[in-house]
N, C-alpha and C positions, 0 to 999 in steps of 0.2 A: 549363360551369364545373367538374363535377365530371374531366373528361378533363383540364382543366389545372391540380386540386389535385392530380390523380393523376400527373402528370409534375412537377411539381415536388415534391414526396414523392419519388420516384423517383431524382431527380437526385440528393438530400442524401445526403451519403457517412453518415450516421447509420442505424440500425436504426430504425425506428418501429413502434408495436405498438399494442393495442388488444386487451385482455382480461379479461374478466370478472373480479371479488375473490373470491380465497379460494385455497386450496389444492391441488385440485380438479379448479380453474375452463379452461375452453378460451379458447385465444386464436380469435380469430375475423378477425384482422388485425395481418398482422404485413409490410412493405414486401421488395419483392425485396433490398435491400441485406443480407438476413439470411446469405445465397448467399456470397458474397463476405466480409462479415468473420467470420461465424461456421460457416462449413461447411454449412450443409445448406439445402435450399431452402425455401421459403416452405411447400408442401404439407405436412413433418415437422413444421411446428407445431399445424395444426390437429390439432384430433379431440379427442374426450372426454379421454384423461388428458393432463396438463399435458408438452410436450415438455422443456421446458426443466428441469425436474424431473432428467434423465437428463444434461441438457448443464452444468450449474451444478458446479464443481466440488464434490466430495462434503466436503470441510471447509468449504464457504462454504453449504451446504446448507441447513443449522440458524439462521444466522445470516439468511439470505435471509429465508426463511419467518419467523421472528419479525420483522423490519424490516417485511414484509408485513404480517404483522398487526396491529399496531402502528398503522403507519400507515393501514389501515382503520379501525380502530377509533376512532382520534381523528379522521380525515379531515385528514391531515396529508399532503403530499408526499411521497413512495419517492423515498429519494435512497440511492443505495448502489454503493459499489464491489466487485467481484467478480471473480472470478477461474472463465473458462469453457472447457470441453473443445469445441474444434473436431474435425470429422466425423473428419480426417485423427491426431487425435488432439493434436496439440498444445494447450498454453492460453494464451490470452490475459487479458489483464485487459479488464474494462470498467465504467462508469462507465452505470449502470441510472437515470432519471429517470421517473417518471410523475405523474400527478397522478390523484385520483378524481373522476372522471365521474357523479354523481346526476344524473338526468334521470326523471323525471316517468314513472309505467306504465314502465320499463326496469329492468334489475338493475343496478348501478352497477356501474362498469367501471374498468380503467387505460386511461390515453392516456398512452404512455407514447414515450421515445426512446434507444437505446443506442449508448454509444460507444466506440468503443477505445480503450483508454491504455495499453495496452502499453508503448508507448515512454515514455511519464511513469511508468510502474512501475518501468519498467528504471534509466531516469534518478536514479531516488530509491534506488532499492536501488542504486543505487554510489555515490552520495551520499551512503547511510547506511554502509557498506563505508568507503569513505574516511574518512569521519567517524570510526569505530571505532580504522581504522589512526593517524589523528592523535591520539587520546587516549591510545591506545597509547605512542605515540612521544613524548608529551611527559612521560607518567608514568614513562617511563626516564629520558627527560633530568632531571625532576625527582629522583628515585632517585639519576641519577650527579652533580647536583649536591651534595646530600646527603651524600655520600660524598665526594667532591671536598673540602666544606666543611670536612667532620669529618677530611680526613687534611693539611689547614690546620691546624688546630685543633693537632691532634699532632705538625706539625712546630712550631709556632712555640714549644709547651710542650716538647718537645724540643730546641728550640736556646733556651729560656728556661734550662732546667734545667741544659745544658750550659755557659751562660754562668752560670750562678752556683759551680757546681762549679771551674772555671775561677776564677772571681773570688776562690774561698776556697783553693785552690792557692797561688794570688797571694801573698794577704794570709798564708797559712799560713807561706809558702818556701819548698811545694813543687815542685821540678821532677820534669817528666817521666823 
């Protein structure tokens, strides 16, 4: 049974992990999928200092870590989107779940599963691009309506003006 948890763990195009709370703390299980979406093999995770610590990007860094403890401390779900340095250097986005594991005589752990969303990040950030450019473009048309409005506005009060001037020509008797 445990050979056929372990192949179907295996197969999930997901990261799955398994790591002690805190700061710190060692992963102690983390699935070969890590190889493939995030650059380094399974073995860079283990060992005493936290690998991923190095691999999280360094403005999501801060943010990590409080979500972490956070959610220790209330025993609440890690739920967190992130932004990480693969081995080759590139980053991706990803989409961090775990839950806290208390078990009886153990030190409480993440079970945790990571995914990529790159493509939903990319997706959104030209969605929000777009978005910018259309707000853009209707605050001109608004603007050139405005202006449109107001040189209405001055023609009609200049062919008002012109027609009373006119009118009082008329009545006066006089010609051009």
């Amino acid at each position: 049974s445990e050979a056929r948890n372990r192949e179907l763990v295996e197969q999930i195009s997901s990261v799955l992990y398994l790591e002690e709370v805190g700061e710190n703390s060692p992963t102690f299980y983390i699935s070969p999928q890590c190889e493939t979406m995030l650059g380094y093999p399974p073995s860079a995770w283990m060992g005493e200092t936290p690998f991923w610590l190095k691999a999280v990007h360094p403005d999501d860094v801060s943010e990590y870590l409080l979500h972490e403890k956070n959610s220790a401390a209330f025993g609440t779900p890690f739920d967190m989107e992130y932004r990480f340095i693969r081995s080759d250097g590139s980053v991706i986005w990803v989409r961090d779940q775990a839950k806290l594991v208390e078990e009886p005589g153990q030190k409480p752990f993440w079970r945790g599963m990571i995914y990529d969303i790159t493509r939903q990040k990319n997706t959104e950030l030209e969605l929000q691009e777009a978005n910018e450019k259309l707000v853009k473009s209707i605050s001109e048309l608004e603007k050139r309506n405005r202006e449109s409005t107001l040189l209405n506005e001055m023609a009609d009060l200049l062919q008002s003006s012109l027609t009373e001037d006119e009118s009082s020509s008329t009545l006066l008797g006089e010609d051009d």
